[in-house]
N, C-alpha and C positions, 0 to 999 in steps of 0.2 A: 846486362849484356847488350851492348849497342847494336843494330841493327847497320850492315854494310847494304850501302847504295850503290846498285849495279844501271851503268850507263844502259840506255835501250839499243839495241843491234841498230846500223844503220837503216834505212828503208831504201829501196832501190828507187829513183827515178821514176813517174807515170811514163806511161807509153805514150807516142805519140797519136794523139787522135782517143785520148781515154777520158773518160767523164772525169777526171780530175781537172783536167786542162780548162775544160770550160767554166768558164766565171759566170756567176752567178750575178742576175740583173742587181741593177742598184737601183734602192728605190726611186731612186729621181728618175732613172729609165723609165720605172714603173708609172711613176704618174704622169710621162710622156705618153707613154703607150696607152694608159687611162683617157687622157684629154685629147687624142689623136683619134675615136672612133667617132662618127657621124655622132651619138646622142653625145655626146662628153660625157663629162663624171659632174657628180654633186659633191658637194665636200663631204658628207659622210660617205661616200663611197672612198674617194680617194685618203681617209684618214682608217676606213676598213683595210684597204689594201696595201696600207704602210705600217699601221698601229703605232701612228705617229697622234699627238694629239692635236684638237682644231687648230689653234693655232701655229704648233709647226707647220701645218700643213700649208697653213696662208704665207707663210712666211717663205715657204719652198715654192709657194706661186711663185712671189714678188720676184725671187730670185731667179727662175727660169724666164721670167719678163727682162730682168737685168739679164742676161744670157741671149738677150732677142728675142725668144719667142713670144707671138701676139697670142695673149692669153684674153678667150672674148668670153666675159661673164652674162648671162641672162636670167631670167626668172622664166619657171615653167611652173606652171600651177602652186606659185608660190614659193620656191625654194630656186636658189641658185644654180645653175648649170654652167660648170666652166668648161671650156674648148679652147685647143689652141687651131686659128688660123692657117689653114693652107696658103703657101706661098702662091701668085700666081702665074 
């Protein structure tokens, strides 16, 4: 006995102004919004809050550097801290 596949009802349209409509950050938002506070992020912060591995994550540097942003790397008690640069 075969099994009949019934189409799903249509779903109406979201409302306007309904948690549907809003998009969800992209991670490269994410590590924008990461590298834009006063301390910056480390890389294992920023590979925490993408669960991206180390180096995707270097690699989505580079690429927001190609994109323009001034990506300034430091050392803080020995481990990297990168920032991106205010414009002035």
């Amino acid at each position: 006995m075969a099994k009949s596949r019934r189409k799903a009802p249509p779903q109406a349209a979201p409302r306007e102004g309904s948690a549907a409509e809003v998009k969800p950050k992209t991670k490269q938002a994410l590590l924008i919004e990461l590298l834009k506070r006063a301390e910056g992020a480390t890389l294992a912060q920023l590979v925490e809050a993408t669960s991206w591995l180390p180096q995707t994550t270097r690699a989505a540097l580079t690429g927001l550097r190609k994109k323009g942003h001034v990506i300034i790397a430091s050392k803080v008690e020995g481990i990297s801290v990168y920032r991106i640069q205010k414009a002035d």
